[in-house]
KOLNU-984265 format. One record per atom (N, C-alpha, C, O): x, y, z. Coordinates in steps of 0.1 Angstrom, whole numbers. Atoms other than C-alpha are relative to their C-alpha. Example, Ala and Ser with C-alpha at 12.3 -4.5 7.8 and 13.67 -1.06 7.14 Angstrom:
BEGIN
      X      Y      Z
      9    -12      0
    123    -45     78
      9     12      0
     19     12      7
     -9    -11      0
    137    -11     71
     -8     11      8
     -3     22      9
# end
This chain:
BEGIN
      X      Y      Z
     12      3     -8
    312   1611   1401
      5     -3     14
     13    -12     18
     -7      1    -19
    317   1615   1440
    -10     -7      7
    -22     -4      2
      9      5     -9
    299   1593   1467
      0     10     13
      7     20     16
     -1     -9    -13
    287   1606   1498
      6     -6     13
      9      0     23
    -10      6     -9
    305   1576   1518
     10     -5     -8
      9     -6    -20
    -11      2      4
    341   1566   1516
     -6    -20     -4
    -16    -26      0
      5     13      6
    340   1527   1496
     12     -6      6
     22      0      6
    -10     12    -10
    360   1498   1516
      5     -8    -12
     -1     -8    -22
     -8      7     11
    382   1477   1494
     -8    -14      1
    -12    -17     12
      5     15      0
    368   1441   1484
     11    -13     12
     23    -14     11
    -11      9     -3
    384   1414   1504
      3     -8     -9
     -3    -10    -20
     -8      9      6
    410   1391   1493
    -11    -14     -6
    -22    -16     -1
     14     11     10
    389   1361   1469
      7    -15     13
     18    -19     13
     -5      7     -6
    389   1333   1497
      7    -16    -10
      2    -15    -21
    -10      4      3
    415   1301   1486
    -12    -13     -7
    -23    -10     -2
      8     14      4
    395   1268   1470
      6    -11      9
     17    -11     15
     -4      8    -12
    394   1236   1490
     14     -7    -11
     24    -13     -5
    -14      7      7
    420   1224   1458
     17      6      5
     28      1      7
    -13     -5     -9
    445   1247   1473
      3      0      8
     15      0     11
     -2      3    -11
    440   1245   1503
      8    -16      2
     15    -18     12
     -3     17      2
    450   1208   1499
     17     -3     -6
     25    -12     -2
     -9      0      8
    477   1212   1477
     16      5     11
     27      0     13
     -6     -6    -10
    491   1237   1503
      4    -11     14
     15    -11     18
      0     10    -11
    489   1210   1532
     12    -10     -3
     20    -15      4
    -10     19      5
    506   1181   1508
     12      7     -4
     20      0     -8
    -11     -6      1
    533   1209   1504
      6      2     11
     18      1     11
     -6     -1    -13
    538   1215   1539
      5     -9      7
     15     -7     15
      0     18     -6
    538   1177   1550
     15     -5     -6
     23    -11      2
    -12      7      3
    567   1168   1525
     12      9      1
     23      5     -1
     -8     -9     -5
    585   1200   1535
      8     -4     12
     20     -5     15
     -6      5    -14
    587   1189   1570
      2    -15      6
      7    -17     17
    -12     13      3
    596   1150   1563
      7      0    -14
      6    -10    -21
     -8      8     16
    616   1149   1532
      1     -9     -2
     -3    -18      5
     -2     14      7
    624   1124   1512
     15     -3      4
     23      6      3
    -13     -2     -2
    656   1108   1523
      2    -14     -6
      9    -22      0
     -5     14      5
    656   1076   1500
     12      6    -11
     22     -1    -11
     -5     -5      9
    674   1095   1473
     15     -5      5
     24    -12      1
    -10     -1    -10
    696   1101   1501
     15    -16      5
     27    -16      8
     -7     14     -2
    708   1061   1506
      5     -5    -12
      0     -4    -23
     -6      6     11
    733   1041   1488
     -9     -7     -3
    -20     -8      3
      9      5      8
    721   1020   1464
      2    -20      9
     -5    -30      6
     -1     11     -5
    733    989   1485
    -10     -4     15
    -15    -14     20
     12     -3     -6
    713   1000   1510
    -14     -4      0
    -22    -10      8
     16     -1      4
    683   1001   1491
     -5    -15     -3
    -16    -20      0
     -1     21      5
    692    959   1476
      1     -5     10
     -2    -16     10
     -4      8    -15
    699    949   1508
    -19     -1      7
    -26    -11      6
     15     -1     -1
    661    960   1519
    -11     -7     -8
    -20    -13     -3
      6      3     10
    647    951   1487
      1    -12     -4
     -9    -17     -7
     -3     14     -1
    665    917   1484
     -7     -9      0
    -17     -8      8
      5     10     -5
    653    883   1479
      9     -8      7
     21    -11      4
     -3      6    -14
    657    863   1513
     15    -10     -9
     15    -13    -21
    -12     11      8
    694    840   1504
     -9    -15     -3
    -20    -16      2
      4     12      3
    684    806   1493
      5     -6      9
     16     -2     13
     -6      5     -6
    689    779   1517
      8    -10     -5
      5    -15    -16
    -14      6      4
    721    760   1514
     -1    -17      3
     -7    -20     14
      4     10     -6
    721    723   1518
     13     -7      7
     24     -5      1
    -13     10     -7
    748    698   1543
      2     -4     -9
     -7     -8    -17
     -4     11     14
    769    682   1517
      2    -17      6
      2    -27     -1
      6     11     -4
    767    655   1547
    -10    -12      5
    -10    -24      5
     12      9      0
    734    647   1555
    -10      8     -7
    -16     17     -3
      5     -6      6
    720    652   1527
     -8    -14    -10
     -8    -17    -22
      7     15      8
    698    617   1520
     -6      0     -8
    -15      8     -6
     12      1      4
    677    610   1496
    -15     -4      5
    -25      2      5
     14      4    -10
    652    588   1515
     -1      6     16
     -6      0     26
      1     -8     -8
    655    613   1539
    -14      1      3
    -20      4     -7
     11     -5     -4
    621    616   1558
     -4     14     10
    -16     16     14
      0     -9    -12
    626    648   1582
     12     11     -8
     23      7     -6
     -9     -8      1
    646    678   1568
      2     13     11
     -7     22     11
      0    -11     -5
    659    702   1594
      6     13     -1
     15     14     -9
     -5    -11      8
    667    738   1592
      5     11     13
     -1     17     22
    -10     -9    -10
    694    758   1611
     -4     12      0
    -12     17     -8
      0    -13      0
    694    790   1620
      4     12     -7
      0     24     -7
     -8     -7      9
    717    800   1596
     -4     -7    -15
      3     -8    -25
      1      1     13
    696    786   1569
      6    -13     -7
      6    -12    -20
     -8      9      6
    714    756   1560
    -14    -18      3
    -20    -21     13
     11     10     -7
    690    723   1560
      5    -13     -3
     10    -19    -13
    -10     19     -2
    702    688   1569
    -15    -12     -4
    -26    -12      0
     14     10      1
    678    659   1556
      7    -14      8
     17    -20      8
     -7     12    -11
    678    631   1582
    -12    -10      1
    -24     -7      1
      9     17     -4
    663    592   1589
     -9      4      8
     -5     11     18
     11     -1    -10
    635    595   1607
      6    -12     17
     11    -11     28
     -6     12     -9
    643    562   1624
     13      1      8
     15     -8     16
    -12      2     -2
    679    571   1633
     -1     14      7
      9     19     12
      4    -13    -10
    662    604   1651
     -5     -7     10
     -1     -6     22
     11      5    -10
    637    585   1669
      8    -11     10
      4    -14     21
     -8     12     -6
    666    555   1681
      6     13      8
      1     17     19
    -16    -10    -10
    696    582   1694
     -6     14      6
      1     22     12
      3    -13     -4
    673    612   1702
    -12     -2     10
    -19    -12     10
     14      8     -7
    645    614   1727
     -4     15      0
    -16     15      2
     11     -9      0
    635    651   1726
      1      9    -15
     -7     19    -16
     -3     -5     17
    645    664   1685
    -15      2     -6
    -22     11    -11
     15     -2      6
    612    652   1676
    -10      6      7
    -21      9      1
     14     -6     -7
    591    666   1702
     -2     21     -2
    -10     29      2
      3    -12      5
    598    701   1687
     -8      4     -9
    -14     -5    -14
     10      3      1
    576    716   1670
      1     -2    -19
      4      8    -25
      0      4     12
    574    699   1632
     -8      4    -11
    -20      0    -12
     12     -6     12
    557    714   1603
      3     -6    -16
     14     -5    -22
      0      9      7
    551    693   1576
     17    -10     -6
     22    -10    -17
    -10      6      0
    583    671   1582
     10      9     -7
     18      7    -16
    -13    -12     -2
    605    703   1585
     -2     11     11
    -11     20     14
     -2     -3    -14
    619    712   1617
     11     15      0
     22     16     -5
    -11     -5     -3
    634    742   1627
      7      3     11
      0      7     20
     -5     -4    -11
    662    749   1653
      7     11      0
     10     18    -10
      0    -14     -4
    674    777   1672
     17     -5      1
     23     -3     12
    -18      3     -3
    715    765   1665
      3     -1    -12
     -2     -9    -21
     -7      0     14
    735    773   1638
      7    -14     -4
     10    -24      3
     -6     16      6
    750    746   1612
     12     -6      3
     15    -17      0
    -10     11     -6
    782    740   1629
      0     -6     13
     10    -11     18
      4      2     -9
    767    733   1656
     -8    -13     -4
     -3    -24      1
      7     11      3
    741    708   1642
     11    -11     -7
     13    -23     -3
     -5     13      3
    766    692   1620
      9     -6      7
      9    -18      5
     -1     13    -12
    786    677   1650
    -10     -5      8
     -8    -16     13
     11      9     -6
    753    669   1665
     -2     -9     -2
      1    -20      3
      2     13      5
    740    649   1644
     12     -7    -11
     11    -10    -23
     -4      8      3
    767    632   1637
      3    -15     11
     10    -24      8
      3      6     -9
    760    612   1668
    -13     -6     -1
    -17    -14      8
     10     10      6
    728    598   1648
      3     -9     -7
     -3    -20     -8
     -4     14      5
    747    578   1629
      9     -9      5
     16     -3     14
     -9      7     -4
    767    549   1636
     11      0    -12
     18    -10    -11
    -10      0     13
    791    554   1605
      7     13      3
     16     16     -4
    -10    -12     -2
    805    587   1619
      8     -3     15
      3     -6     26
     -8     -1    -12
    833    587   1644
      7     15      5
     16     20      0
     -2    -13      1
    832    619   1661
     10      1      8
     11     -8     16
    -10     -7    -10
    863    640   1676
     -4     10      7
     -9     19      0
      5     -8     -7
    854    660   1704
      9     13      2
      7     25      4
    -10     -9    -10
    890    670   1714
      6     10    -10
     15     18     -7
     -7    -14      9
    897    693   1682
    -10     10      3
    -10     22     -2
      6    -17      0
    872    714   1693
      4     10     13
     10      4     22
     -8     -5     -9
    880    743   1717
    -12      2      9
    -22     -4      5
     13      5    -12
    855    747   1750
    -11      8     -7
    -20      2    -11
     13     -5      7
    831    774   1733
     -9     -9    -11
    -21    -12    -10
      8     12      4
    823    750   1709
     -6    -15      1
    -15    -22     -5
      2     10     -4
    823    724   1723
    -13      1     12
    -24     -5     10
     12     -8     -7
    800    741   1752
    -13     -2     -9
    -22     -9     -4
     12     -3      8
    773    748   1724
     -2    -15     -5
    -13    -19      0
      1     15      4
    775    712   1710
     -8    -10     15
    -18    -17     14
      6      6    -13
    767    698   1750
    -13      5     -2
    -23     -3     -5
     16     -8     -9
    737    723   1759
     -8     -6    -15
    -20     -6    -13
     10      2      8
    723    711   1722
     -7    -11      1
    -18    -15     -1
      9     14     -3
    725    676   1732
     -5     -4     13
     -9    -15     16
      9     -4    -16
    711    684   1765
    -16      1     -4
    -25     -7     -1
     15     -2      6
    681    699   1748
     -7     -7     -4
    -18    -10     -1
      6      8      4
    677    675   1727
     -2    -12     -1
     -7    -19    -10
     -2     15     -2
    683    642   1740
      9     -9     -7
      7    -20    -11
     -8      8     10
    708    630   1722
      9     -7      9
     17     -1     16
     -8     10    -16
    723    602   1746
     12     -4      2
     18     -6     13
    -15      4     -1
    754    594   1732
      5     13     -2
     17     15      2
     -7    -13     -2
    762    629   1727
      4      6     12
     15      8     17
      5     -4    -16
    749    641   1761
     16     -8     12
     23     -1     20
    -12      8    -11
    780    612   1780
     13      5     -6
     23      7      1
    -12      1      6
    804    618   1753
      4     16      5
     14     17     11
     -4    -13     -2
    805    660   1757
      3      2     16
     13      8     21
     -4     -1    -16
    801    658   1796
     14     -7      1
     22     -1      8
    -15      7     -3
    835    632   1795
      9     17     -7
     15     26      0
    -11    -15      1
    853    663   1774
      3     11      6
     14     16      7
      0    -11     -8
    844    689   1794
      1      2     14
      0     12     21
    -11      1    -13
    861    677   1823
     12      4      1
     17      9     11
    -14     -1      6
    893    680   1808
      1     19      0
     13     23     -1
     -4    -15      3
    887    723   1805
     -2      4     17
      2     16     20
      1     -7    -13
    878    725   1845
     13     10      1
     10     19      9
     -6     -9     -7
    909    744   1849
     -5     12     -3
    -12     18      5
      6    -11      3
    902    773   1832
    -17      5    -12
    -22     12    -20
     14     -7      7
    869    773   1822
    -13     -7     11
    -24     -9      8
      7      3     -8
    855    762   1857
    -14     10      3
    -24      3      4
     16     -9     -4
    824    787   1865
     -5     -1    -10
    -17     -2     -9
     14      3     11
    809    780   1830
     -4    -14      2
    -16    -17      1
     -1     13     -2
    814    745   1837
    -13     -3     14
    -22    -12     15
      9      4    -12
    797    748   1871
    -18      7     -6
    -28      0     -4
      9      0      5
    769    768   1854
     -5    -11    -12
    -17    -14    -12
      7     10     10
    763    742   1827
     -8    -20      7
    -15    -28      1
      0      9     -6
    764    711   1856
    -10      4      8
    -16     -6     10
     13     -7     -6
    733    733   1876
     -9      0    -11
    -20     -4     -7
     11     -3     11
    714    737   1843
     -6    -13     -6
    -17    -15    -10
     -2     17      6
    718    701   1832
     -5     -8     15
    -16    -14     16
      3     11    -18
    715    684   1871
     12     -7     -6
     11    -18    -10
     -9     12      1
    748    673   1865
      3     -2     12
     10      7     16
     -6     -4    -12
    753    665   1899
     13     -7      7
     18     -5     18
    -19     10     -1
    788    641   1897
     11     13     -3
     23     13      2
    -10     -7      4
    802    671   1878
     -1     11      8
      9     18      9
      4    -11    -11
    788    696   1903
     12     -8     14
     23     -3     16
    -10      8    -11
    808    673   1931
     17      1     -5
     27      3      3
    -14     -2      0
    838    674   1912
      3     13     -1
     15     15     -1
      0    -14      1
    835    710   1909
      5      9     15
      9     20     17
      2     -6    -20
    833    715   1950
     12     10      2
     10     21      7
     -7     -6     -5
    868    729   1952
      0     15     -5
      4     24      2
      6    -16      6
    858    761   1925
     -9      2      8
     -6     12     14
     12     -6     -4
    825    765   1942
      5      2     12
     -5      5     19
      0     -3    -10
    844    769   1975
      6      9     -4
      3     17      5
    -11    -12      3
    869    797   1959
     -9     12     -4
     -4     23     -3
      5     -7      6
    841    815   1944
    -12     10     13
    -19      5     22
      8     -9     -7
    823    848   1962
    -13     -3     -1
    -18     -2    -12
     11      1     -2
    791    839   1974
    -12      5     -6
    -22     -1    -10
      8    -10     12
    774    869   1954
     -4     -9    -14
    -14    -11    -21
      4      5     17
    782    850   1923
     -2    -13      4
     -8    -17     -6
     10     12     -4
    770    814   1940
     -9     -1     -1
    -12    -12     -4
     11     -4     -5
    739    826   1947
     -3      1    -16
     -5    -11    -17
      3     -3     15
    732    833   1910
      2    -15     -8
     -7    -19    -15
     -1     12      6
    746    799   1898
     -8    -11      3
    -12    -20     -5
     10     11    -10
    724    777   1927
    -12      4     -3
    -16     16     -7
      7     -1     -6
    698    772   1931
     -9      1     17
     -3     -5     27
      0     -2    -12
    679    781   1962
      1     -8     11
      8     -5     21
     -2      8    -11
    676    752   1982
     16     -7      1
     23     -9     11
    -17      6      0
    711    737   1971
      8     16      1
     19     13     -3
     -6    -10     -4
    725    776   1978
      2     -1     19
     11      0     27
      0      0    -18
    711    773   2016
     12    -13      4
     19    -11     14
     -4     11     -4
    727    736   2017
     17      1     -1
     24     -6      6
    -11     -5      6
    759    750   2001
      7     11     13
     18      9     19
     -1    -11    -15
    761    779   2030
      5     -8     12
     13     -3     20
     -5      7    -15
    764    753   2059
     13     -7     -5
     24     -6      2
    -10      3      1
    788    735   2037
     13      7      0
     24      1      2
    -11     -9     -2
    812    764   2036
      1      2      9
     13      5     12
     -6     -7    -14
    809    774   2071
      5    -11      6
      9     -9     18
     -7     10     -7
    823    740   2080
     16      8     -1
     23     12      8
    -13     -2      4
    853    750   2058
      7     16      5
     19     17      6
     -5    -11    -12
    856    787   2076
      6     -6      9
     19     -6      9
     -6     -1    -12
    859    775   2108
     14    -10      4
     19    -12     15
    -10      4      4
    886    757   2098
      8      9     -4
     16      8      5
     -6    -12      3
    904    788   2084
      1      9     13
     12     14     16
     -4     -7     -7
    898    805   2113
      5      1     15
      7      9     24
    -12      8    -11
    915    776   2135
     17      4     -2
     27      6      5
    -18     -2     -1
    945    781   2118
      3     14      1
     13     15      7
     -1    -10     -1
    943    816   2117
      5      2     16
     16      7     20
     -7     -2    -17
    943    814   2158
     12     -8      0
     21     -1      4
    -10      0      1
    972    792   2155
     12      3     -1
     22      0      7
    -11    -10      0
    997    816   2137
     -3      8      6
      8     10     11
     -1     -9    -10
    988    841   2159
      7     -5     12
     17      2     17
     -5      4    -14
    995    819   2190
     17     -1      0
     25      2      8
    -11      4      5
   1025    806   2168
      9      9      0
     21      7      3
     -9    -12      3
   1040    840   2161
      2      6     11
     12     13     10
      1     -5     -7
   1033    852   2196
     12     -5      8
     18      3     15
     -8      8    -15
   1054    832   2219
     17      1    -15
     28      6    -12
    -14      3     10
   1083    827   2187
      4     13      4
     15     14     10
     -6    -24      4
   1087    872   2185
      5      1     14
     14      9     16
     -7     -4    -11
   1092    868   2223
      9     -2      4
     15      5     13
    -17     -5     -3
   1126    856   2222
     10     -1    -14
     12    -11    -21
     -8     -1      7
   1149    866   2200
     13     -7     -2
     23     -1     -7
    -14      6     -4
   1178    841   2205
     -4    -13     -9
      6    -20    -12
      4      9     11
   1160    816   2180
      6      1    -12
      1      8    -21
     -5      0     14
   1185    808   2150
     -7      7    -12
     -4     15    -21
     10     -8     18
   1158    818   2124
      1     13     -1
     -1     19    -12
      0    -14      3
   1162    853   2136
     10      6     -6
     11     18     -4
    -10     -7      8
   1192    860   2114
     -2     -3    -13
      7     -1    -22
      5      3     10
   1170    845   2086
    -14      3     -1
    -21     -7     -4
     12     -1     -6
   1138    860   2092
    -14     -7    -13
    -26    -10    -10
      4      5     11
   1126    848   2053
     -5    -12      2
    -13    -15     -6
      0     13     -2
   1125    811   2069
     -5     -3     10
     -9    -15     12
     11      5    -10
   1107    815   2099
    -13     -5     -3
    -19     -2    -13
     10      6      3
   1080    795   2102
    -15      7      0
    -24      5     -7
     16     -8      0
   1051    819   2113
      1     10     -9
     -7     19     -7
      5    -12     14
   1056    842   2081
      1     -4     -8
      0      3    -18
      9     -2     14
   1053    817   2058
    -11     -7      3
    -17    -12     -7
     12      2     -7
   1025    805   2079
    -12      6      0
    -23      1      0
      9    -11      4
   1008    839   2073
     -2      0    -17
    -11      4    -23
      6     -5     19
   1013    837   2033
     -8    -12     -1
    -17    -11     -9
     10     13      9
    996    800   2032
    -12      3      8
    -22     -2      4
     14     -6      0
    969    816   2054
     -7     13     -9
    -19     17    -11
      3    -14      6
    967    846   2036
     -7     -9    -14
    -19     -8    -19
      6      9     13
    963    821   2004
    -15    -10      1
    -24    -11     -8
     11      7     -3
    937    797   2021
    -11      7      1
    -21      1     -3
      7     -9      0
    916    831   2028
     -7      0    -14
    -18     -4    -19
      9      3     19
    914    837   1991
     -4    -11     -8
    -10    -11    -19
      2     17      6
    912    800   1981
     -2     -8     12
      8    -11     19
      1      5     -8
    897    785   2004
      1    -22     -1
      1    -31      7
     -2     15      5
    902    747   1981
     13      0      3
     18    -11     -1
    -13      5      5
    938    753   1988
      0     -9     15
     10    -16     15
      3      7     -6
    928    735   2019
     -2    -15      0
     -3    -21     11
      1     10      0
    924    702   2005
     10     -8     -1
     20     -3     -7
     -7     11     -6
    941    670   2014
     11      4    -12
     21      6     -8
     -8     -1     12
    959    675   1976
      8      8      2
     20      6      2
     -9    -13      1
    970    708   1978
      8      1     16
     20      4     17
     -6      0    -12
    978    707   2014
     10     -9      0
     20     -2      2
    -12      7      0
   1004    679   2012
     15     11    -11
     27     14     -8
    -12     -6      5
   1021    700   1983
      5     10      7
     17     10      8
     -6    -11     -8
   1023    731   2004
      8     -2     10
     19      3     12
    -11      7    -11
   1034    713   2035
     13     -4     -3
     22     -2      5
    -16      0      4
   1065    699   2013
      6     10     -4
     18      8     -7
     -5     -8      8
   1072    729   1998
      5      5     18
     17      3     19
     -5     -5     -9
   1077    743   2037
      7     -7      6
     12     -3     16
    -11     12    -11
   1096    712   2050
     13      4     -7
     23      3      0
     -7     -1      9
   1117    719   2021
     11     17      6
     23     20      6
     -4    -17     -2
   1121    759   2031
      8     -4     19
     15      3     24
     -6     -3    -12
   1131    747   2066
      8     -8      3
     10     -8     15
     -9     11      2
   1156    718   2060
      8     13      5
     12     12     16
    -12    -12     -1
   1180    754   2058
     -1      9     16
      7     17     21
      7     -8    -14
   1164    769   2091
     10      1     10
     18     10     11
    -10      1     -7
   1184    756   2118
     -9      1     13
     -2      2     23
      7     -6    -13
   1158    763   2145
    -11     -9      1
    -19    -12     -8
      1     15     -3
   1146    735   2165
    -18      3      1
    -26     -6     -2
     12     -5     -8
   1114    756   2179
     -8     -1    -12
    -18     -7    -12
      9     -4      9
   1101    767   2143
     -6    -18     -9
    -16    -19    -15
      0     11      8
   1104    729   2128
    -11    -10     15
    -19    -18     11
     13      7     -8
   1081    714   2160
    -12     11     -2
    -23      7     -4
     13     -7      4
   1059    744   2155
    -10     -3    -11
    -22     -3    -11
      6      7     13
   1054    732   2120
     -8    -10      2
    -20    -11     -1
      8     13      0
   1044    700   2128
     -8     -4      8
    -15    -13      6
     19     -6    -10
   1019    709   2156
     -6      8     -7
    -17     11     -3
     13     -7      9
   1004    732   2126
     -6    -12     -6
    -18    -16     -5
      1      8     10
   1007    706   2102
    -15    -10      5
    -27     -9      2
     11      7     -5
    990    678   2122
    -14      6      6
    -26      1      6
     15     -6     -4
    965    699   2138
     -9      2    -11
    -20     -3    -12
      8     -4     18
    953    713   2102
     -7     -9     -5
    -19    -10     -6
      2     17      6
    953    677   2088
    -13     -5      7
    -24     -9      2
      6      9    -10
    936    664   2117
    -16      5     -5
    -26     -2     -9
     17     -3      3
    904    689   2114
     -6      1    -17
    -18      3    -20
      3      4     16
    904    685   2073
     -8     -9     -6
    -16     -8    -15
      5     10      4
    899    652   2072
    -13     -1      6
    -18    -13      5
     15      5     -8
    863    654   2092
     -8      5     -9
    -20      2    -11
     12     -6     10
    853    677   2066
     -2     -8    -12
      7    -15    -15
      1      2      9
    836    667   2037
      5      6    -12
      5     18    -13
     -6     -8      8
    854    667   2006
     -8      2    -10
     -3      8    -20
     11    -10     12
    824    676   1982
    -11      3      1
    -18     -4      8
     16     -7     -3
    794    692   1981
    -13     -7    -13
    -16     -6    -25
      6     13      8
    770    663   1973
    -14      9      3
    -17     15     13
     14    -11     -1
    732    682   1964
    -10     -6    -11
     -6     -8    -23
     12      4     12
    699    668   1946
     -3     17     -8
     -7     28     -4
      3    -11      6
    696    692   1918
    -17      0     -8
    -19    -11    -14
     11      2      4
    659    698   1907
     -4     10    -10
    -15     11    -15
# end
């Protein structure tokens, strides 16, 4: 049987919305996979975990304990109320949730704290090294702890040599301003850039006039060896010139050259040492010119030192 028009094919049977769907939730996990399969299994416990239990001080660990506190690291100290509220003056004003406190300092840190709550502990400060000992100060800074607060500032005098710029940041942050004073001769050695960061602004401005005392002092003696070296180089017939190691205007230049970069080596302390160390270098000299030269530096130096103030006294706010 023939038609008289050609017949078009049916179209394709359109898809159901179930396939369509199916199709989607296939394409979605195609293009994120699954990648837990993928992780160790320690991985997966570590995520999954229950939180560690907290651990308790095997030293303050009271029974009539009214106040338990809780470190950062989870460890929780139970402590006297009364014996917070006598030796502490800001512990309690944090913020307390049903007589459990938490702080932002781990437990070796707390347990030399409060060991400065009781009167039955005798603490040692000096076995510890400045990092911790640092962290133990700024805690009882925070938190009022009074006999702590005198006891850690006395220790942390003892590390000025090499641990002076944290030292001067911790005496700014605190208003230490005795230890900030004893500090003057670092904060004169130290680049201004990084002063400016440690000051504050109005004790930075006050700090600035104090240094430019101590320049223009530097750049007295400075004209000195020049004048010193000038008139000495013009005659050659001066003993020292067959020792030129012992003249006096070149090591005149290395203790200015030193005073430049340290400008503390200027003080009355250091300046006596150096001065013997050069009387000492020219006992061997023989040359009559360079040994009065000396001692018209000497005293002249001396002379404008002593007008300066020797520390940089500042209300810190």
């Amino acid at each position: 049987m023939s038609f008289p028009f050609a017949l078009e094919p049916l179209p394709p049977p359109r898809p159901t919305s179930f396939e369509i769907m199916k199709e989607l939730n296939e394409s979605r996990f195609k293009e994120f996979p699954d990648k837990r399969n993928a992780e160790p299994a320690e991985v997966l416990y570590a995520q999954f975990a229950p939180p560690t239990p907290p651990r308790t001080s095997t030293r303050f660990n009271a029974q009539d304990a009214e106040i338990t506190v809780i470190s950062s690291d989870n460890v929780l100290f139970r402590l006297h109320k009364m014996n917070v509220q006598v030796t502490s003056g800001g512990l309690l004003q944090s913020k307390v949730d049903n007589d459990f406190l938490t702080l932002t300092e781990p437990a070796e840190v707390l347990e030399i704290l409060f060991e400065f709550l009781y009167p039955d502990y005798e603490t040692d400060l000096e076995r510890l090294d400045f990092s911790a000992l640092l962290s133990v100060a700024e805690a009882a800074e925070k938190y009022g702890v009074f006999y702590a607060m005198s006891h850690c500032t006395f220790c942390l005098r003892k590390h000025t040599l090499f641990h002076s710029v944290e030292l001067l940041r911790f005496a700014v942050r605190y208003r230490k301003e005795k230890m900030l004073a004893e500090l003057t001769p670092t904060l004169l050695d130290i680049e201004l850039d990084e002063v400016i960061t440690i000051l504050p602004p109005t004790a930075f401005g006050e700090f600035c006039l104090f240094r430019d005392r101590w320049v223009k002092v530097l750049l007295k003696c400075f004209a000195l060896v020049i004048e010193t070296s000038i008139e000495h180089d013009q005659n050659k017939s001066y003993p020292c010139s067959r020792e030129p190691q012992t003249q006096i205007t070149r090591r005149l230049k290395c203790f200015l050259d030193d005073a430049i970069a340290k400008p503390s080596s200027l003080f009355p302390e250091q300046l006596d040492r150096t001065f013997l160390q050069l009387e000492v270098i020219l006992v061997g000299n023989g040359c009559t010119w360079c040994k009065d030269a000396f001692v018209t530096f000497k005293d002249c130096v001396l002379d404008r030192v002593k007008e300066l103030p020797q520390t940089f006294a500042v209300e810190l706010y």
